[in-house]
C-alpha positions in Angstrom: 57.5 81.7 122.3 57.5 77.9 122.7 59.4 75.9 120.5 61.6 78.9 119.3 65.0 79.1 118.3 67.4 81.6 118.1 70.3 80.6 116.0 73.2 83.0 116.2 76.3 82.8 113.7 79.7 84.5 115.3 83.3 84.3 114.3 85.5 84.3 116.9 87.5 87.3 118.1 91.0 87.3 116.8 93.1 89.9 115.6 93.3 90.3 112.3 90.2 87.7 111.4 87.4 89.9 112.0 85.8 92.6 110.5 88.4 92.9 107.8 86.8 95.1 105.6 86.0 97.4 108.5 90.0 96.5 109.4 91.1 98.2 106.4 90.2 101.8 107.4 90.4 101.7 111.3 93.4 98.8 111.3 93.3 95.8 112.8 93.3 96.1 116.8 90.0 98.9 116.3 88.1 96.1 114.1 88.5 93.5 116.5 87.4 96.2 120.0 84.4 97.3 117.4 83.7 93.3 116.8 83.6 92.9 120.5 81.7 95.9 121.1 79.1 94.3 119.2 79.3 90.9 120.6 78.7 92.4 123.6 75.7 94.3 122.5 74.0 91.0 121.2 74.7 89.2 124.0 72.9 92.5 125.6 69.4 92.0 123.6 69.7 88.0 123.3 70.1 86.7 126.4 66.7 87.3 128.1 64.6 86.2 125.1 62.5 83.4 125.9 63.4 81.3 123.1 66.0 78.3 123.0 69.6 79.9 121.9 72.5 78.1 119.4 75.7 79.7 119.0 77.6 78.9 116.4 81.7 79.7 116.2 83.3 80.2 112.9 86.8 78.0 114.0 86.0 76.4 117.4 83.8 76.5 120.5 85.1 78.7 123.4 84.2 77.1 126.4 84.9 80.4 128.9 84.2 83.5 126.7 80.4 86.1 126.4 78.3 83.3 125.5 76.9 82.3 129.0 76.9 78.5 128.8 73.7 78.1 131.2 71.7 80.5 128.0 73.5 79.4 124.7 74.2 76.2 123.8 77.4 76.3 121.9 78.4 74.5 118.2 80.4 75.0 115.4 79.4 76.1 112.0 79.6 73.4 109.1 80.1 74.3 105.7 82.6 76.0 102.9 80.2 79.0 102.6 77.7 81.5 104.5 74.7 79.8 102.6 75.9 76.4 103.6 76.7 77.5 107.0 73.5 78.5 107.6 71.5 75.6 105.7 73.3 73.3 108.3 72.1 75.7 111.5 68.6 75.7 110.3 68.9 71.9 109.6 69.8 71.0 113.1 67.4 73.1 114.5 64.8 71.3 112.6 66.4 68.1 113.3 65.8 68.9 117.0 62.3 69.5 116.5 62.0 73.2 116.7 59.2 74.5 114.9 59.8 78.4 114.6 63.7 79.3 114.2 65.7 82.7 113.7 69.1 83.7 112.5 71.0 86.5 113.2 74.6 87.3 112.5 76.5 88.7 115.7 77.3 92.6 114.2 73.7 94.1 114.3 74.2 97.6 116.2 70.7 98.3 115.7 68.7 95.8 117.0 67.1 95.6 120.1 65.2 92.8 122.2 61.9 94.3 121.1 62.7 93.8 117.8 63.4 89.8 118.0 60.4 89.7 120.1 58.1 91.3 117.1 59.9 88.8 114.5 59.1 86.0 116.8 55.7 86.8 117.1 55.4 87.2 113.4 56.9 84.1 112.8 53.9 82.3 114.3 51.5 83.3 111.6 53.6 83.8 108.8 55.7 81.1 106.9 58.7 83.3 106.7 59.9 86.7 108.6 63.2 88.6 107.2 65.1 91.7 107.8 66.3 93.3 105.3 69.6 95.2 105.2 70.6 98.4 103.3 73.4 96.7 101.5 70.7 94.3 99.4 71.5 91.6 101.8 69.0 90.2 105.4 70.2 90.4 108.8 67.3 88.2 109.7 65.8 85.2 108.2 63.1 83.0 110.1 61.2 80.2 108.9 58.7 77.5 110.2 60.1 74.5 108.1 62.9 73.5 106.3 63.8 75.0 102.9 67.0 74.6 101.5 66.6 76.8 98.9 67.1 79.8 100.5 71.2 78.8 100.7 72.0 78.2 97.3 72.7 80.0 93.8 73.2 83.0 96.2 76.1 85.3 95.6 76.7 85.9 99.4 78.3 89.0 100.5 76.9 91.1 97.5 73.7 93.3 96.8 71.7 90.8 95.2 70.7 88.1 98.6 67.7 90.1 99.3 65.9 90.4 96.3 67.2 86.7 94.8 65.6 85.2 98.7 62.5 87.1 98.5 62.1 85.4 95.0 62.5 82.1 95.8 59.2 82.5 99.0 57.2 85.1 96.6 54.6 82.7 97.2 54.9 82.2 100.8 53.1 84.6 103.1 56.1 86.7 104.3 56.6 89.2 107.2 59.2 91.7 106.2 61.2 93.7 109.2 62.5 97.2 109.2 65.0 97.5 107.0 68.8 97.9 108.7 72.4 98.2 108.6 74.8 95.5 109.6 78.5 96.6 110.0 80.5 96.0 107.8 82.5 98.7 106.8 83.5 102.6 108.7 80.9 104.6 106.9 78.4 102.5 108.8 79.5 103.1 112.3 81.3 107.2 111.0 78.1 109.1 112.2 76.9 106.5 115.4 77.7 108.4 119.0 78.3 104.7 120.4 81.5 104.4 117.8 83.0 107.7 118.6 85.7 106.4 121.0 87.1 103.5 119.3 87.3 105.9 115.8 89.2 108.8 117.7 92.7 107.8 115.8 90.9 107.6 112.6 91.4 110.8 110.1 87.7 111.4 108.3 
């Protein structure tokens, strides 16, 4: 996969700044273990992708945290929203002269390294790859040149993204993903074994 990138947006792990809708059922402490958990487990299917790898921290670069410096090259996220946050990742990575380039968010239980594998591969002969997520938003979104688009007259954070992204490519030749779940709040992690101990305080 030469000349990939994998551009990953976290927020760093602080008490009571992460996961806060998840916070308000489970409280503050279980949010941010969960959050962790989960940083952890894309750490787990990142890091031996052969593709470059950009992290990029909500409030400031932690030199000594996960995020192996040798693997990721660290940066901070630029803009007053998620669209123009990401807009700004892509940008760089274009800038740089990478010519096939992913984004993830950093709370995706369900994917795997075979999975960013396949949307790599179909990002080499399709214009655009994304994943969509059962909220009505995408917990993936790849593209092969610069469209800035994609970032605005979105009403981030609600169930419109997906369907509002797809129409500004309808033209493009597209690879959609399996459809997912991020996590965001409990009733998306209630029913997952891997949750069970951090929920054991929690009445259903």
């Amino acid at each position: 996969m030469k000349n990939s990138l994998l551009l990953i947006l976290t927020r760093n792990p602080e008490l009571g700044k992460c996961k806060t809708r998840l916070a308000s059922k489970v409280g503050d402490k279980t949010a941010l273990d969960i959050y962790q958990f989960l940083l952890d487990h894309t750490v787990s299917f990142t890091k031996e992708l052969e593709v470059e790898k950009w992290v990029y921290y909500s409030e400031e670069i932690w030199e000594d945290d996960i995020w192996d410096n040798k693997i990721y090259q660290k940066k901070l996220q630029i803009g007053e929203d998620l669209g123009e946050r990401m807009m700004n990742a892509f940008k760089e990575g274009f800038q740089a002269g990478f010519d096939n380039i992913i984004i993830i968010g950093s709370d995706m239980y369900h994917l795997d390294q075979s999975d960013m594998a396949n949307a790599f591969s179909k990002l080499q002969n399709h214009d655009y790859v994304v994943g969509p997520a059962e909220d009505g938003g995408y917990y993936l979104l790849g593209m092969k040149s610069f469209n800035s688009q994609l970032f605005q007259n979105k009403n981030w954070g609600t169930d419109t993204v997906l369907q509002d992204t797809l129409a500004d490519i309808k033209n493009e030749k597209i690879a959609l993903l399996e459809v997912k779940n991020d996590v965001d709040y409990y009733e998306d992690i209630k029913d997952i074994k891997a949750f069970e101990p951090f929920l054991k305080h929690i009445e259903k």
